[in-house]
C-alpha positions as CSV (number, residue, x, y, z in Angstrom):
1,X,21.6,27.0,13.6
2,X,18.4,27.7,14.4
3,X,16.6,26.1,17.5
4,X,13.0,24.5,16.2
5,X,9.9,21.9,16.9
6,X,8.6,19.8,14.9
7,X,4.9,18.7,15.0
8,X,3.0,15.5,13.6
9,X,-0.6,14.2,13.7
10,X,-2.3,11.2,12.6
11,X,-6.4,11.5,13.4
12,X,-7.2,7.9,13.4
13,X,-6.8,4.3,13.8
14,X,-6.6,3.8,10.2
15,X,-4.5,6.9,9.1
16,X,-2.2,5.0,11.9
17,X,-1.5,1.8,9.7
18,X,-1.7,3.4,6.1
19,X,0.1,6.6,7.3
20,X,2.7,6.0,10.1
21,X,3.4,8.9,12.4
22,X,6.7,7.7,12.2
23,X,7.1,8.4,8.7
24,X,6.3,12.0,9.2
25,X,8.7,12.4,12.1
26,X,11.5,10.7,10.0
27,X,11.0,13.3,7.5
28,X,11.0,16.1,9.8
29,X,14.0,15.4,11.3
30,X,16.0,14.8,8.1
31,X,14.6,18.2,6.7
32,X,15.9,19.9,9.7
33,X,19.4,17.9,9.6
34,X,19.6,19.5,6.1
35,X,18.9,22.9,6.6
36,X,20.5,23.8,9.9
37,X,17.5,22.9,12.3
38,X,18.5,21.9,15.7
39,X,15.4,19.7,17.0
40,X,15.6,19.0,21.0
41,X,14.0,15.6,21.8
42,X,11.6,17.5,23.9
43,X,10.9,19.9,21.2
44,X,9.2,16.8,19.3
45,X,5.5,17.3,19.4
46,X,3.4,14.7,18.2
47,X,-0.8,14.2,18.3
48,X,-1.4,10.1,17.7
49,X,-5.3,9.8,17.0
50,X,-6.3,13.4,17.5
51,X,-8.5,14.9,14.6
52,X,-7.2,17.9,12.7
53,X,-10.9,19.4,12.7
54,X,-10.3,21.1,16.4
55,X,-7.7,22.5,17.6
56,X,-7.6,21.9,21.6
57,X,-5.0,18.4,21.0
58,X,-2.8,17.7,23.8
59,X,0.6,18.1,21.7
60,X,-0.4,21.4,20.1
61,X,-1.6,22.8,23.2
62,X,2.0,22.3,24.4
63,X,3.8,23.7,21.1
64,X,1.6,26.6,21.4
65,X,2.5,27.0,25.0
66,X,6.6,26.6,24.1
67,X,6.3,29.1,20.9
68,X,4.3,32.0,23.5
69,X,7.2,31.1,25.6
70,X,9.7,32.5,23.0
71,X,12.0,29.1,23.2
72,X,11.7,28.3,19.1
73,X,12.6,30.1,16.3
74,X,11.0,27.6,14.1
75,X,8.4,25.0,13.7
76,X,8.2,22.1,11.2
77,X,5.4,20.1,9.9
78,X,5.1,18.1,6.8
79,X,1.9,20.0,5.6
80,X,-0.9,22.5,6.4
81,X,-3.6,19.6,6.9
82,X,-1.2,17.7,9.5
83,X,-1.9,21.7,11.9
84,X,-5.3,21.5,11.2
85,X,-7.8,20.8,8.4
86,X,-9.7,23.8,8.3
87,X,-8.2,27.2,6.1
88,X,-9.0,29.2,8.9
89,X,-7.3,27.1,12.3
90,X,-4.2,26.9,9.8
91,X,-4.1,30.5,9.5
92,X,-5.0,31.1,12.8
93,X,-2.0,29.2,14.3
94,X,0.2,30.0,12.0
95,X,-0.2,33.8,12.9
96,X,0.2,32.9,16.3
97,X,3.3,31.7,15.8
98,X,4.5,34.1,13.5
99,X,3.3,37.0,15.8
100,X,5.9,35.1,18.5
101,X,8.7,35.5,16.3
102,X,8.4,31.5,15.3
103,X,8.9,31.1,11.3
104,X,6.6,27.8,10.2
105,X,7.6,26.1,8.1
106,X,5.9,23.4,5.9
107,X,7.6,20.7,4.0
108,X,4.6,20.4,1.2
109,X,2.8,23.2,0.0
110,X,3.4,26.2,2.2
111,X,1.8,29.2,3.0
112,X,4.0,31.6,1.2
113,X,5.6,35.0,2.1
114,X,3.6,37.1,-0.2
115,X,0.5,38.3,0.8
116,X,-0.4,37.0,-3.1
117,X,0.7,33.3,-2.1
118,X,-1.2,33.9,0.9
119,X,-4.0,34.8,-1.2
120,X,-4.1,31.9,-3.4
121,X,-3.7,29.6,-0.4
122,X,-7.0,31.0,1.3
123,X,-8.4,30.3,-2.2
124,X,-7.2,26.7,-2.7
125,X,-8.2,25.8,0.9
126,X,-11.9,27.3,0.7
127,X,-12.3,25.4,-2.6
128,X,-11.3,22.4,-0.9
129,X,-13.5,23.0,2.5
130,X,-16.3,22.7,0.2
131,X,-15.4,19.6,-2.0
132,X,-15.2,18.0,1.4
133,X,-18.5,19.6,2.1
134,X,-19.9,18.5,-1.2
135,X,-18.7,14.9,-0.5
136,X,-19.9,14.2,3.0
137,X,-23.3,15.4,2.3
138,X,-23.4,13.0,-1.2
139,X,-22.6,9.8,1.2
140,X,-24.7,11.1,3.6
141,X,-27.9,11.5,0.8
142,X,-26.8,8.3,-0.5
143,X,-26.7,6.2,2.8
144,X,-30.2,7.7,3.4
145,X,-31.3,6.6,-0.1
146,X,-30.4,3.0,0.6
147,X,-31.8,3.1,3.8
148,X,-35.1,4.0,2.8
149,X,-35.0,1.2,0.3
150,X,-34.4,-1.3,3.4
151,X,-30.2,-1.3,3.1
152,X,-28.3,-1.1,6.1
153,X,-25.5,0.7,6.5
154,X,-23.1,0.1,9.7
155,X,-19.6,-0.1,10.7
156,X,-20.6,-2.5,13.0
157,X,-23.1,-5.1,13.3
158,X,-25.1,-5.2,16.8
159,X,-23.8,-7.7,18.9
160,X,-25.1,-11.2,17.9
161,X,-25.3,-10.0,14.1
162,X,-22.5,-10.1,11.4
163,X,-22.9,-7.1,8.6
164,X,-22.5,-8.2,5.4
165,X,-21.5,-5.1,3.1
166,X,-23.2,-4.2,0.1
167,X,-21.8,-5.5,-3.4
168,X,-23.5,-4.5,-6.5
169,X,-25.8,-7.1,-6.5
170,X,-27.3,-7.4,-3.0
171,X,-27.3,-4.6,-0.7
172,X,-25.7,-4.8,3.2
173,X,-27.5,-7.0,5.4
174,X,-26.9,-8.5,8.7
175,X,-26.9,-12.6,9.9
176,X,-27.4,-14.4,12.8
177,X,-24.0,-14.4,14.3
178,X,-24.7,-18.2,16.1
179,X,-21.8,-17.7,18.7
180,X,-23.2,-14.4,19.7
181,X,-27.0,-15.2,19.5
182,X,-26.8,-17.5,22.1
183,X,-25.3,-15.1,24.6
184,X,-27.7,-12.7,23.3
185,X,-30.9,-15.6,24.1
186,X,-29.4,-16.0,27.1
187,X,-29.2,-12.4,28.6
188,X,-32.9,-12.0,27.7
189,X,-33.9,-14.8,29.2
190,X,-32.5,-13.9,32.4
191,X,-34.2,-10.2,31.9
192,X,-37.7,-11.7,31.1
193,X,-37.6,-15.1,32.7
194,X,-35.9,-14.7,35.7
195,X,-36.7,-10.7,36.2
196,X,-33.1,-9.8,36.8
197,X,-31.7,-6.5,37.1
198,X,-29.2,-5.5,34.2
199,X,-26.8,-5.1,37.2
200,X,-27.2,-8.6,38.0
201,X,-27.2,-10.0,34.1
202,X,-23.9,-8.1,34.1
203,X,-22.9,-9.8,37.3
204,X,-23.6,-13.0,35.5
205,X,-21.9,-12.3,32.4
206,X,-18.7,-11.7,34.3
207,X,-18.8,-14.6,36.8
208,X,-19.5,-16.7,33.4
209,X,-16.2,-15.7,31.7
210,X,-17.9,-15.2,28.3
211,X,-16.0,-13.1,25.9
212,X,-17.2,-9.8,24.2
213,X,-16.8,-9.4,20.8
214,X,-13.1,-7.9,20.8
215,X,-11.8,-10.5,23.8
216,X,-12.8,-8.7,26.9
217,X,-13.7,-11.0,29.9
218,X,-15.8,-8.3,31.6
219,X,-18.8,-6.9,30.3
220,X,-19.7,-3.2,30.6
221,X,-22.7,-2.0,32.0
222,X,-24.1,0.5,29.5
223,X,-23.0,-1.8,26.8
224,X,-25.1,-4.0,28.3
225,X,-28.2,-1.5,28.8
226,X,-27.7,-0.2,25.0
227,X,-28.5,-3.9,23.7
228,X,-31.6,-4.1,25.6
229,X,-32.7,-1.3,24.4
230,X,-32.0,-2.0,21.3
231,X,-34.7,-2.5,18.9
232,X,-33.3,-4.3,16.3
233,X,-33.2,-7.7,18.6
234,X,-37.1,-7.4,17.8
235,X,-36.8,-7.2,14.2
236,X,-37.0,-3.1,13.7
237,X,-33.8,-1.3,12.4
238,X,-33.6,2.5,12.2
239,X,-30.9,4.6,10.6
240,X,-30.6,8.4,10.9
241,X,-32.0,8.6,14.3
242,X,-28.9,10.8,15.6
243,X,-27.0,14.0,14.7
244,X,-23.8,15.3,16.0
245,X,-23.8,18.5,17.4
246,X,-20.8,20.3,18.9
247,X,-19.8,19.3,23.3
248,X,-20.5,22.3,25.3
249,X,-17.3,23.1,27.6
250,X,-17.8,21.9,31.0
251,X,-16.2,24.7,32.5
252,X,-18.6,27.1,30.7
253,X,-21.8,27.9,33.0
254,X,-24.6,26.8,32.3
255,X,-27.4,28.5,30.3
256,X,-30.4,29.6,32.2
257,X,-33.1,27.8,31.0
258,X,-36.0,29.4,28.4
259,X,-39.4,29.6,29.1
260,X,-42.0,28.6,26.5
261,X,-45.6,29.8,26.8
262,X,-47.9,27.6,24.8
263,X,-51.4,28.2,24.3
264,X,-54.7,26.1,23.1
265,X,-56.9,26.9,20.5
């Protein structure tokens, strides 16, 4: 019998309902029942709400760690995309492990043992790398599209709105939210009225026991600073305005800065 892990992942609130991490241990287990897998209760790795698109996740930190160690002879996951979701980290990984003397093994389309398999794998996961590609820059043309034909597009409405989704007839829009608005009225009327601080309008807020929009009795400061600054309480709505760009380790040192000469013609 051999002595193994098994690892499961579930990257978001959603995948959480319509794909139960449960599920994927259940299946794990009764694959290693089966086929003479002995699975120690702490040998059960599992990342709830941690994207497959990095790999520095809390639970496969510590199955790394175990496998370097030398205690498993095997690990088990249900498929590649539940290690990671990009070709590359899955191979990666999985000749980390195999480099320890740690077999993986995957219950739905595995790597192979051939270097051929292996092959076709690579192939099949670069085609797919760039269908996803293809379709996250589509949605994002297409969300631009609408936007510059005055849609919104949102996953949530500011606070004192409701967003109404698009439907083939009338694109998304937000309404006055009437429960909201009046908190809304009233926090600028204490910032322009009565010149208070947003320290003391948050002060306010929590002495007055008014909910937030998911039940919260206290109000949090930056929230609080975001929806001043907002623009859209003045009628002006902008979409596009930020990118994402990849967190800088903190235990990295710093860059030194650049200097840029200029010069006036």
């Amino acid at each position: 019998m051999k002595i193994a892990a098994i690892y499961a992942r579930v990257s978001s609130a959603r995948q959480q309902q319509n794909e139960n991490i449960g599920s994927q241990l259940e299946a794990l287990l009764a694959y290693a029942k089966t086929h003479d897998y002995q699975v120690s209760p702490h040998h059960v790795f599992q990342d709830d709400g941690h994207s497959g698109a990095y790999l520095d996740r809390p639970a496969l930190e510590r199955l790394r760690d175990s496998v370097a160690a030398g205690e498993l002879e095997a690990v088990l996951i249900v498929a590649p995309d539940r290690l990671a979701r990009q070709f590359a980290y899955q191979y990666v990984v999985t000749e980390e492990f195999e480099r320890a003397g740690c077999q993986v093994v995957f219950l739905n389309h595995g790597f192979g043992d051939t270097p051929a398999q292996r092959m076709l794998l690579e192939m099949t996961g670069v085609f797919a790398e760039y269908e996803r590609a293809q379709i996250t820059e589509r949605c994002r043309r297409g969300r631009l599209f609408r936007a510059r034909q005055g849609g919104i597009w949102l996953t949530e409405a500011p606070y004192g709105y409701t967003y109404v989704r698009r439907t083939d007839s009338c694109p998304g829009k937000l309404v006055i939210n009437e429960s909201e608005a009046d908190v809304v009225r009233q926090i600028f009327r204490w910032l322009v009225d009565e010149q208070l601080s947003t320290y003391q309008i948050n002060k306010k807020l929590n002495e007055s026991a008014i909910h937030t929009r998911h039940g919260n009795v206290r109000w949090a400061g930056g929230f609080l600073v975001n929806l001043l600054r907002n623009p859209i309480y003045t009628g002006t709505y902008y979409y596009n305005k930020r990118r994402q760009v990849k967190a800088e380790r903190k235990n990295m040192p710093a860059a030194k800065p650049t200097k840029h000469y200029s010069s006036r013609v």
